[in-house]
N, C-alpha and C positions, 0 to 999 in steps of 0.2 A: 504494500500500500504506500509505503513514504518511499519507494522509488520510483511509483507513478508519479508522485506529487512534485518529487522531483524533477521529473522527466516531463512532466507538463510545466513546472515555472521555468524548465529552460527553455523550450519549447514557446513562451510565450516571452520572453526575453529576446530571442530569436527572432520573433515574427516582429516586435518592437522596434529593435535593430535596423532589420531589413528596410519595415517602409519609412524609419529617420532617413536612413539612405537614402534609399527612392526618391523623395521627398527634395530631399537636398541634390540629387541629382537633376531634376526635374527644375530647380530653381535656376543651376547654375547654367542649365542648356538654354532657359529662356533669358540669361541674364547675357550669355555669349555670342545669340542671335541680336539682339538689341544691340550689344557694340557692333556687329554686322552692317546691322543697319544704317547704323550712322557711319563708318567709313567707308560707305557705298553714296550715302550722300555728300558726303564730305569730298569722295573724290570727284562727283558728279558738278559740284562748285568749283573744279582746278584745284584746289588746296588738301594738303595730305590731311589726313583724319587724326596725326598729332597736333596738328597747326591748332586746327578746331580746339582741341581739347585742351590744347595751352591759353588759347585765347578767355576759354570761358574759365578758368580756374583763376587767370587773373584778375575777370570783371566780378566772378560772385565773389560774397564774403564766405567767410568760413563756419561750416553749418555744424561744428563737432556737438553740440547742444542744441542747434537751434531748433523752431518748430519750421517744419516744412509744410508749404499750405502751395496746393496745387504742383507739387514739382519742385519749386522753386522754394528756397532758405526764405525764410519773412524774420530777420533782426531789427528788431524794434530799434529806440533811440537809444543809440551806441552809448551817448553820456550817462544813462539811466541803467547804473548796474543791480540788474533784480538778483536775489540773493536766492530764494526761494520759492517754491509752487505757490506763495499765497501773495508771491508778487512784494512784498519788502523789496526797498531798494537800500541805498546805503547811510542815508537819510534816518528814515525810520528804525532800521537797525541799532542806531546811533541812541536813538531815543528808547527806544526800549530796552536796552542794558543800562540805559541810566536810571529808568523808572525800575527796573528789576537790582540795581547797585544801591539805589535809594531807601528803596521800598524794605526790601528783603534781607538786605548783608549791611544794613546801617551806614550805610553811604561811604562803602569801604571796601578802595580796587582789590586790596589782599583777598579778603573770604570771595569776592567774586572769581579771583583769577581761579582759586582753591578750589571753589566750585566748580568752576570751567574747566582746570586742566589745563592752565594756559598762564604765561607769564602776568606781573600785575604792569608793568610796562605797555605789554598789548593791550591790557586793557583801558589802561590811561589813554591811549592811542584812540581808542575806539569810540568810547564815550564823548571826549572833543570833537569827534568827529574826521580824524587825520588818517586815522589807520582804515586798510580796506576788510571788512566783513566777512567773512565766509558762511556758508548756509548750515554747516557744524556747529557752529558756536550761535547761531540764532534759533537752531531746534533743540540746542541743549539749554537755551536760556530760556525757552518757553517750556519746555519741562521743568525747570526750576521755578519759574513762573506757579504751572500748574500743582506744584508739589505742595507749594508755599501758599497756596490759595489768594495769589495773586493774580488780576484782571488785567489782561496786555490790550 
């Protein structure tokens, strides 16, 4: 009995395998054809199909994050650095480790840094407003927030 059960969870391991494979074969054949494509029309313009594809890497910006909407990278206002999914920028960031420095650790960068995990220098940095934010230190300041039954 428990060499059947063996022999069917490899069995079903196996079959899991397979059509990841497939799957990912299937991706990589139609992702192969689409470069096709386009150095058929690229040579069809006179211009080799590297030309093209230097041209555009130099006009778009660079999407390692960004949201893509129709195709094409959509980067908001470059100056306006959002920090997190709820949309903080470096602004409000700024303010809400003060109101959470304030509030919570008695207006004092040491127990914040403590809290944080993080030097009290950066934090002096962050609060004025000078130092840049990262979205680490604004999801663990609102769990401290939340712990502390603080309203951000």
């Amino acid at each position: 009995m428990k060499k059947r059960i063996i022999l069917l969870s490899a069995l079903g391991v196996a079959g899991g395998l397979l059509y990841a494979l497939e799957s990912q074969h299937k991706r990589n054949k139609g992702a192969n054809a689409d470069k096709e494509g386009d150095k058929e029309a690229a040579v069809g313009n006179g211009r080799s199909a590297t030309a093209n594809q230097n041209d555009s890497l130099q006009t778009k910006p660079a999407a390692s994050m960004a949201k893509i909407e129709n195709g094409q990278v959509s980067i908001g206002n470059e100056d306006e650095h959002v920090i997190d999914d709820q949309g903080t920028d470096q602004s409000e960031a700024s303010e809400i480790l003060r109101h959470i420095r304030d509030n919570a650790f008695e207006a004092n960068d040491e127990k914040l840094a403590l809290a944080l995990g993080r030097p009290a220098d950066e934090i002096k940095e962050w609060t004025s407003g000078n130092g840049l934010i990262d979205g680490d230190v604004i999801l663990k300041a609102r769990t401290l927030a939340m712990q502390r039954g603080f309203e951000i």
